[in-house]
N, C-alpha and C positions, 0 to 999 in steps of 0.2 A: 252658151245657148245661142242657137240661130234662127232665123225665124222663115229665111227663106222667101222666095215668091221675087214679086216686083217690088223694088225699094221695102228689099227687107232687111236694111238699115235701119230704115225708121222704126220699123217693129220692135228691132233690137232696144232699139234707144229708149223707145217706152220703157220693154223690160228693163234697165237698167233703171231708170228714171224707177219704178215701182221699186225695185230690188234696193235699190239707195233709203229709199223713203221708210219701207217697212225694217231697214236692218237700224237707220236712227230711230223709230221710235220701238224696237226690240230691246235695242241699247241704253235707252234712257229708262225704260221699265226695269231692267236689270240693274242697271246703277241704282236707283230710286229705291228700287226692293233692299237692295244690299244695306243701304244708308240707314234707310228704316229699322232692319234688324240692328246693324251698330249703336246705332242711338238706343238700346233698349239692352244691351250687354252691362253688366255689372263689372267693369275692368278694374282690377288691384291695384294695378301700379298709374301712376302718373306720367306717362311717359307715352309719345307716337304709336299708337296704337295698333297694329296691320292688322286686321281679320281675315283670312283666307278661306274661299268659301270652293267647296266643292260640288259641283252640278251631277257627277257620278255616283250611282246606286254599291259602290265597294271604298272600302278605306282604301286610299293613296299617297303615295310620295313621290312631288313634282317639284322641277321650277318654279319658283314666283320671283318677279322683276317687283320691283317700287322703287318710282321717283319717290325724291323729297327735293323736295325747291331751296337750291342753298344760299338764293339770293340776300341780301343782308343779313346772314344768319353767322353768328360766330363760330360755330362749329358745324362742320362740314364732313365730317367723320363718322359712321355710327357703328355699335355690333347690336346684333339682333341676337333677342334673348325668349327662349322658349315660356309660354303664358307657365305653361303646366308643371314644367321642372325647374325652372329660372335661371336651365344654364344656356349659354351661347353656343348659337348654333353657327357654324360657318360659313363667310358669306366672302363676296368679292365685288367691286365697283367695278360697274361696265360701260368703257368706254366707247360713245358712240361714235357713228363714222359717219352720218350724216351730214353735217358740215350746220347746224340748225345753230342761232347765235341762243343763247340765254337756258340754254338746256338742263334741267333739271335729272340732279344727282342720281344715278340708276344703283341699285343693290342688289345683286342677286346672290337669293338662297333658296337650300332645297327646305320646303316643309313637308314635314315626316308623316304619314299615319294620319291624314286631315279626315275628316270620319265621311260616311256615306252620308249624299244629300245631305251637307253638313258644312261645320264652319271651325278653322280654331283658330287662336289669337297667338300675336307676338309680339314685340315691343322691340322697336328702335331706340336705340339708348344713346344719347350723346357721350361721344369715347373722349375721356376729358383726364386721364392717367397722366401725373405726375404737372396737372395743372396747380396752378397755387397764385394769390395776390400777393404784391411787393408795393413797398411803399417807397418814394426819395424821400432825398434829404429835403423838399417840399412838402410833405405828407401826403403828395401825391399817390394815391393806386394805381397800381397796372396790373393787366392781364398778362402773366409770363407763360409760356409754352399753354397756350390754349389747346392744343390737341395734339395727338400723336396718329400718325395715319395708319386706320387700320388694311388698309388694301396696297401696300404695296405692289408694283410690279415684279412680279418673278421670273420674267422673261432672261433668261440667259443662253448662251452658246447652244446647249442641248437641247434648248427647244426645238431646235432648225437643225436636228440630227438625220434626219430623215425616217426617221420611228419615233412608235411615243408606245407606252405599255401600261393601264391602271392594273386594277386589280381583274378587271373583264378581261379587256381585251389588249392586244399586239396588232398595231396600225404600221403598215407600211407605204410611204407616202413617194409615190410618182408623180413628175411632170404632166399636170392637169387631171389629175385624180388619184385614185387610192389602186393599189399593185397587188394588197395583203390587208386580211381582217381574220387574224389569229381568237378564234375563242378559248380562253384560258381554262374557266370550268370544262367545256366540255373537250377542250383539248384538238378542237379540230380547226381547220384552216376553211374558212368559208367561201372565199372568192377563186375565182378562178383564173391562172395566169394568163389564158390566150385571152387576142383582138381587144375589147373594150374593159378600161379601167371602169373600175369602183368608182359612184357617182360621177361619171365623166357624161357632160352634154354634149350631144353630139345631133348635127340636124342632117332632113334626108330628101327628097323630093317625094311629094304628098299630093298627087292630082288627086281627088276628090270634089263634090257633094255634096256632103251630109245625106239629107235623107234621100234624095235621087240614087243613087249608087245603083240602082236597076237589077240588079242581079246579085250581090255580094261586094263586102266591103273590098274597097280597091286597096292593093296592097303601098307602100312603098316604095322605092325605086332608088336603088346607091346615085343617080345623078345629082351631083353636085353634091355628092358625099363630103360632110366636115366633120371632125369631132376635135376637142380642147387639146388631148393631147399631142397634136401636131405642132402646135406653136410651141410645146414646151414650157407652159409658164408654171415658175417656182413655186411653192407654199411657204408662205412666213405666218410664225407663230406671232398671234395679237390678241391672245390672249393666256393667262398663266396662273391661274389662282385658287383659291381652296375648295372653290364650289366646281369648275368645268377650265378645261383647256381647249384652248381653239385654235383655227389655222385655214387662212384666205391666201386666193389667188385673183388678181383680174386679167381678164382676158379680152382685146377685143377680137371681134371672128369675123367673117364676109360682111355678115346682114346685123352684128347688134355686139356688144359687150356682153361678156358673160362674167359676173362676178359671182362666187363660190366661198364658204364658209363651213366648216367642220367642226362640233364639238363634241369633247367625251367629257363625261360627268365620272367624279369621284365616285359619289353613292349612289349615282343608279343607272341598271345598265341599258344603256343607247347611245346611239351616238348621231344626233344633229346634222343634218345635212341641210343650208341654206344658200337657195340658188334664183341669183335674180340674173335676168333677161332685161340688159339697160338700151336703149332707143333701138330698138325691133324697126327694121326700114320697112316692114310691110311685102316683102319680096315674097310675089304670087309663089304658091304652090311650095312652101317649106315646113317642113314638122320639128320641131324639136323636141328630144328625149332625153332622159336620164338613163344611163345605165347601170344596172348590178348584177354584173356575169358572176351568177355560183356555182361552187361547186358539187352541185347535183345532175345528175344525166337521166335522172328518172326520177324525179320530183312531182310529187301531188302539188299541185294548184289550185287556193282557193283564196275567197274573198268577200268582205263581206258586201253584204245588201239590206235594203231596208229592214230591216228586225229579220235579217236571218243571214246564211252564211251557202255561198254556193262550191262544192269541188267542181272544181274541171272534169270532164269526162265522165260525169256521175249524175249531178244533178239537174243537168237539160231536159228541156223535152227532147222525147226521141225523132230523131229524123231531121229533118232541112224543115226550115221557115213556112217553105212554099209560098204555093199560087198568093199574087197581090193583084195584081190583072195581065192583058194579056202579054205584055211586054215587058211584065215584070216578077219572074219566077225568081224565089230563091233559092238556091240548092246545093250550098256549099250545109254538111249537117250541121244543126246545130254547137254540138261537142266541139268542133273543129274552128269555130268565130273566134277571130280574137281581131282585135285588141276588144277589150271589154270594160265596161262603166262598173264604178268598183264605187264606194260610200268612203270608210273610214281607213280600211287598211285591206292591205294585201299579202299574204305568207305563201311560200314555196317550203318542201319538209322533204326529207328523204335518211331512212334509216336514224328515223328517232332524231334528225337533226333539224332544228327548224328556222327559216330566219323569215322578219316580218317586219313589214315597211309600212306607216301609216302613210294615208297617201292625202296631200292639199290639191288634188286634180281630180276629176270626174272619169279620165282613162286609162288602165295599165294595160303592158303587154307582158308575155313571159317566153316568145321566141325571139332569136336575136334577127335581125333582118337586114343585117351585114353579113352572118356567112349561113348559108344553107346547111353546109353541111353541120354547123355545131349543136347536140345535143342538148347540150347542155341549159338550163331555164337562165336567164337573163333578163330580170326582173326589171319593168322598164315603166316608169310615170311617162306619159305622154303629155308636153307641157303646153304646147300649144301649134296650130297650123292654120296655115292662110289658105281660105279656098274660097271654092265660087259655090254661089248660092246654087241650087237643086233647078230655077228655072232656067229658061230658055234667055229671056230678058233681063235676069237678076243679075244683084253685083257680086263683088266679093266680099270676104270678111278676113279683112289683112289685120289685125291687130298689131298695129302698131305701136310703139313706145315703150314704158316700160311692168314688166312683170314679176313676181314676186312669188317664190313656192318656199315652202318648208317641208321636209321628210325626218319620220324617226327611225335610225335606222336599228334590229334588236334581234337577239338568238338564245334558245335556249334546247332544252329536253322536248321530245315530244313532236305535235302538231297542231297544227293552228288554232285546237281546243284550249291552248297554253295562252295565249295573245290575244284574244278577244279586250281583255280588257286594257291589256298596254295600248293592243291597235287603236283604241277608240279617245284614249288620251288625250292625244296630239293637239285634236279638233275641238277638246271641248277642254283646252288649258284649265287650272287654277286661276280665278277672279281674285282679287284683292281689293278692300278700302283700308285707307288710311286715316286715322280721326285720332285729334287730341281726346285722350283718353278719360274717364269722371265716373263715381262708382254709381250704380241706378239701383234704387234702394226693391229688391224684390224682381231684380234686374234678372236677363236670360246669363246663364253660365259663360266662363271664356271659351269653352270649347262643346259642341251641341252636335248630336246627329237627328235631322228629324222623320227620316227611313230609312230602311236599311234591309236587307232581302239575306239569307244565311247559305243560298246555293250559287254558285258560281257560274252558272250555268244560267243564271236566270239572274234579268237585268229589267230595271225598272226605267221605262222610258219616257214617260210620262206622267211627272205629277202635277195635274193644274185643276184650275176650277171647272165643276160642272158647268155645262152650256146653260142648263135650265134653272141650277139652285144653288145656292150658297153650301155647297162641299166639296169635297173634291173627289177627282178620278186618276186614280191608278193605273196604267194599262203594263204586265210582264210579259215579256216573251222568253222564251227557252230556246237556248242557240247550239246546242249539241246535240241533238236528234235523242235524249232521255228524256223518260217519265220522271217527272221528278215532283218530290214531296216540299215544297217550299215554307219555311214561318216568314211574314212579312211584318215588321215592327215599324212604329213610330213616339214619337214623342211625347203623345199625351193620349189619355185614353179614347176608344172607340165606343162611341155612342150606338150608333148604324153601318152597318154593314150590306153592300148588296152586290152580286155579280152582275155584269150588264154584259149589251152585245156591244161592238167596238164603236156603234154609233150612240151609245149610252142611253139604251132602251129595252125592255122587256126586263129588268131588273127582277133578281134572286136573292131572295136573305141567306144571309150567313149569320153566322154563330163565330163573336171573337170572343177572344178572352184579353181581355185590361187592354193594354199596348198593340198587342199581338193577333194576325189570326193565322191559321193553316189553311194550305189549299195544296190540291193536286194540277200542277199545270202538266199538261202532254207534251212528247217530243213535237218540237218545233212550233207549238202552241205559238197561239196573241191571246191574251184574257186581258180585260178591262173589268175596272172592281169601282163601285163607288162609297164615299165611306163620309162620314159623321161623325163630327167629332164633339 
């Protein structure tokens, strides 16, 4: 965000200054919260406890990373063991690259099936196989083989083959980015071989604005045209294990270091795209992009927005912007703006084929703006640009240093009606606590859902307290233009029931039944519900 005018630096800075403030005490209410519920779980086993808590309205299966601090600790090794089934689930030790002294032991696994708005447990086990005490000829005890490591490295030769293939997909891996992304189910090849590779960054010249632009956004300019894979640089595989396979390159370029990270996951399908921007010089008027040239030449374009989902060429208003005043008409049409502010993700689809990138940036584009003539959609995060403020007297806004993105990248049957909920993922990861575990007599279960919506289509975004009273408020929206008949469930029964307006007023009874109630929400509806429990 820019704030524009005279020393609209300083304005920024407030914003940041507030933005910093309110995201530590968000953070600390969500830790607190978490803590709270752990301490009140009945856990069986005796053992590091993980709870994994899910913020999303559908059951899912994600990543979860946990430290454990291995500092004087005799064993350093664990596998993690499912609450519900009590077998092990697989996992791999991730080595950081940070250079941090004293770092604490990372583990990553996928948990499976974690319930809506919900929580379920797992257990770090110390891996202590084929330990045993010895005594000397002193009667001295020792500890003999206290551990065997569970995370080997499996890096070998054929990591660095120049392909890699799971059960998804077939990567094919180019000099600063990706050449091939073979999807296996559906058997099609998804990228396209001309101009820009698969996630390759490439920056462009960006005179600009912001909100002055006067007339229409100002486009791009190939001056001082660069992208990654000019230099050439290699992919080495750094990582090799039972949960994801990875593969970095760095680079540095004119104005910054570009270092790039790629993973595919065993069991689930995406594949990671991690792209940081290391000491950005600030150099006026540059943009930097991601690219993902597909192969589609007639591709629907859509995205989401705040509780709803926009197509390209469909869902604008009709016509140009227009009259702002007199020196400031807009009139490129609507339909035809791009680049566009996008929320959680972004899909391109054609001929029932669909691919969908959750986006960590506020702009994507989906024309390439290296060659005019290509067709074809080239799905592009817009990562950052240095420009001049909108006034006369204002400065610029060079953001300098360093920057940090993540992208999921995913394909399947269908259109963007398929993705909604992988899209929105990304952004709203699996949380985890970690707590010595002790059973709580009358304690909450190891695994809990405590809402949960049965239409797909309909996503619950909102559960928190009323503004005025001690209940809570509900709010669903419907994200596929259907009428649709929803049961909405919770955890313990409903006392009170009431429909409200979105500002939680003019309240309607309803009629539940126990857990449960029915409602009819409308295509593209918001309905806000208040409830008692």
């Amino acid at each position: 965000m820019v704030g524009g005018g005279v020393h609209g630096h300083l304005t920024d800075l407030t914003f940041r200054k507030k933005f910093e403030k309110a995201l530590t005490a968000a953070t600390d209410i969500t830790d607190n919260s978490m803590k709270a519920l752990v301490s009140k779980i009945n856990f069986s086993k005796k053992d590091l406890a993980i709870v994994v808590f899910n913020s999303l309205s559908w059951n899912r299966s994600d990543e979860v990373k946990v430290n454990i601090e291995p500092y004087g600790q005799k064993v350093t090794t664990y596998k993690i063991l499912d609450a519900q089934t009590g077998n092990e689930v697989p996992s791999q030790q991730i080595v950081s690259n940070q250079g941090n002294d004293n770092e604490p032991v990372t583990i990553s696994f996928i948990a499976e099936n974690v319930p809506s708005i919900g929580y379920k447990t797992y257990y770090a086990v110390p891996f202590m196989e084929e330990s045993k005490f010895v005594t000397d000829k002193n009667s001295t005890k020792y500890w003999m083989n206290p551990s065997k490591p569970t995370h080997p490295s499996m890096i070998g030769a054929s990591a660095n083959s120049g392909t890699y293939e799971n059960d998804f997909y077939k990567v094919m891996f180019s000099k600063g980015g990706i050449k091939g992304i073979y999807d296996k189910q559906l058997q099609k090849e998804l990228l396209s071989a001309n101009g820009l590779l698969g996630g390759e960054v490439f920056q462009l010249e960006s005179v600009g604005n912001g909100a002055g632009e006067f007339t229409d956004i100002q486009p791009v300019s190939m001056n001082g045209f660069e992208k990654v894979s000019q230099y050439a640089p290699n992919w080495n595989c750094c990582e090799f294990g039972d949960v994801k396979k990875s593969w970095e390159f760095t680079q540095q370029t004119k104005f910054a270091t570009i270092r790039e990270k790629i993973s595919l996951y065993d069991k689930v399908k995406k594949i990671d795209f991690e792209i940081d921007i290391l000491g950005f010089s600030g150099e006026h008027y540059r943009e930097y992009r991601v690219a993902f040239p597909l192969n589609q030449s007639q591709a629907t374009i859509a995205y989401e927005v705040p509780m709803g989902v926009v197509e390209v060429g469909k869902n604008e208003i009709k016509g140009a912007a227009g009259f702002s005043y007199k020196t400031q008409i807009y009139d490129t049409p609507c339909s035809e703006v791009h680049p566009r502010e996008v929320q959680d993700w972004f899909n391109a689809s054609e001929n029932n084929v669909s691919v969908n990138i959750s986006s960590s940036v506020a702009v994507f584009d989906w024309v390439d703006p290296t060659d005019k003539t290509n067709k074809n959609a080239v799905l592009q995060p817009v990562l950052l640009a240095s420009r001049r403020s909108c006034h006369g007297e204002g400065n610029f806004y060079l953001q300098p240093g360093n920057h940090h993105y993540l992208f999921s990248f995913t394909s399947g049957e269908g259109d963007w009606k398929n993705f909604v909920h992988s899209g929105k993922q990304q952004n709203m990861p699996l949380l985890q606590v970690t707590a010595k575990s002790q059973p709580v007599e009358n304690g909450l279960p190891e695994t809990m859902s405590f809402a949960n919506v049965d239409a797909k289509n309909v996503i619950v975004s909102v559960p928190k307290k009323s503004d005025d009273e001690n209940n809570l408020i509900v709010r669903l929206y419907e994200t596929s233009g259907i009428d649709t008949e929803v049961t909405v469930g919770f955890a313990k029964p409903i006392k009170g029931l009431w429909k409200t307006d979105i500002i939680e007023e003019n309240p309607q009874d309803i009629n539940a039944q126990g857990n449960t109630f029915k409602i009819k929400i409308g295509h593209n509806a918001i309905e806000t519900f208040k409830i008692k429990f």
